[in-house]
N, C-alpha and C positions, 0 to 999 in steps of 0.2 A: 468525557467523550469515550464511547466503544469503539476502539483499533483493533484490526488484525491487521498483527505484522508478517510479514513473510518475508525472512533474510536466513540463507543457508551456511552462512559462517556463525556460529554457536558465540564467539567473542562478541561482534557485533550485536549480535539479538538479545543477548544479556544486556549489554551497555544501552540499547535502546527501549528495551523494555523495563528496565532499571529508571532510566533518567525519564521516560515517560508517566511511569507509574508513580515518578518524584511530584510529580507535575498537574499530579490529580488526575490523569486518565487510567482508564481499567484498561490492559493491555492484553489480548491473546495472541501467542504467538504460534508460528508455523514455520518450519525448515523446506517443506516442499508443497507445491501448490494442492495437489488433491484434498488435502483435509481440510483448505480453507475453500477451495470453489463446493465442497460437499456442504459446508456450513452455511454458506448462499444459496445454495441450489438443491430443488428435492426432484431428481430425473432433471429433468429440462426448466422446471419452474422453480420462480425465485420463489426461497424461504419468506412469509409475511408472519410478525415482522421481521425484520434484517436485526441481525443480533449485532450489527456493529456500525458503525456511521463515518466510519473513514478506514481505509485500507493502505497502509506502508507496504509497496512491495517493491521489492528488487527485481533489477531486470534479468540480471544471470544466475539461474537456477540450474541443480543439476537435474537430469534427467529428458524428459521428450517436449516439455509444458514451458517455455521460455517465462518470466515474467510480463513482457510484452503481450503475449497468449493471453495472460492471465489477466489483463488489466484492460485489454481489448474484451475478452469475455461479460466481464463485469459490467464494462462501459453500453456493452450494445443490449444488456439487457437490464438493467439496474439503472434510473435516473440517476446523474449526479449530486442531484441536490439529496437523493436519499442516502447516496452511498458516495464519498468521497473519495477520489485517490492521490495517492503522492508516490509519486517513481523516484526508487532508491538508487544510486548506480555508480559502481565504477569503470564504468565505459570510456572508452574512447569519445572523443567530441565527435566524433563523426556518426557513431554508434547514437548517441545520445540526442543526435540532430534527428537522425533517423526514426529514433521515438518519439522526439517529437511530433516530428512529419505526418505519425501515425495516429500519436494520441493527444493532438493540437490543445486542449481543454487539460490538458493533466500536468501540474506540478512537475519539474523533474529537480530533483536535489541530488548533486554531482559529488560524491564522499572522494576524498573527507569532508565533512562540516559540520560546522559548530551547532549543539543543541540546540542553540536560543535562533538558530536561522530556520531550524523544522518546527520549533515552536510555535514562531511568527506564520508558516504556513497555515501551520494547524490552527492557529487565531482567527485567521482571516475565513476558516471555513464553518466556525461555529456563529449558531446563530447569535445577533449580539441580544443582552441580555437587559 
């Protein structure tokens, strides 16, 4: 599977793009939203085709573009079954409740956790074969 990962701590995004890449996925990654929503989108229109088929991204990013931003952006213009997401997050449960609220269809996975629990996500969203 084609991921873009978007997680702005540099330990983390090695470790997951590491343990992903273990795992047979091609992994890109990304520290802040612009270069990956640039990589979906040309002006206003989605890139055909979509260079990746599932999206890792964290909710707290620096800058102006929350990930929440970023994974609502995607959702309202990208079908899910084309482009997949999984919300990374060290959030507060309440914070976390709150993405949900907003992004009711999206994964959220609460770090710390264990590889084989994002795996199992990622399992469930490939087509079976």
């Amino acid at each position: 599977m084609n991921i873009a990962l978007l997680e702005d701590n540099p330990p983390i995004l090695d470790y997951l793009s590491t343990a992903l890449e273990m795992l047979g996925h091609t992994v890109h990654t990304f520290t802040n939203s612009a270069p990956l929503l640039e990589s979906l989108f040309i002006d206003e229109s989605v890139r055909v085709p979509l260079p990746y088929d599932l999206a890792l991204i964290d909710l707290l990013l620096p800058g102006s573009v929350s990930g929440l931003q970023v994974a609502q952006k995607i959702q309202q213009a990208i079908p899910p079954q084309q482009l997949h997401i999984i919300v990374l997050s060290a959030c507060s449960q309440r914070e976390l409740d709150e993405a949900q609220a907003k992004l009711p269809e999206v994964p959220i996975l609460r770090k710390p956790f264990k590889i084989h629990e994002l795996s199992q996500l990622i399992d469930q969203m490939q087509p079976a074969s």
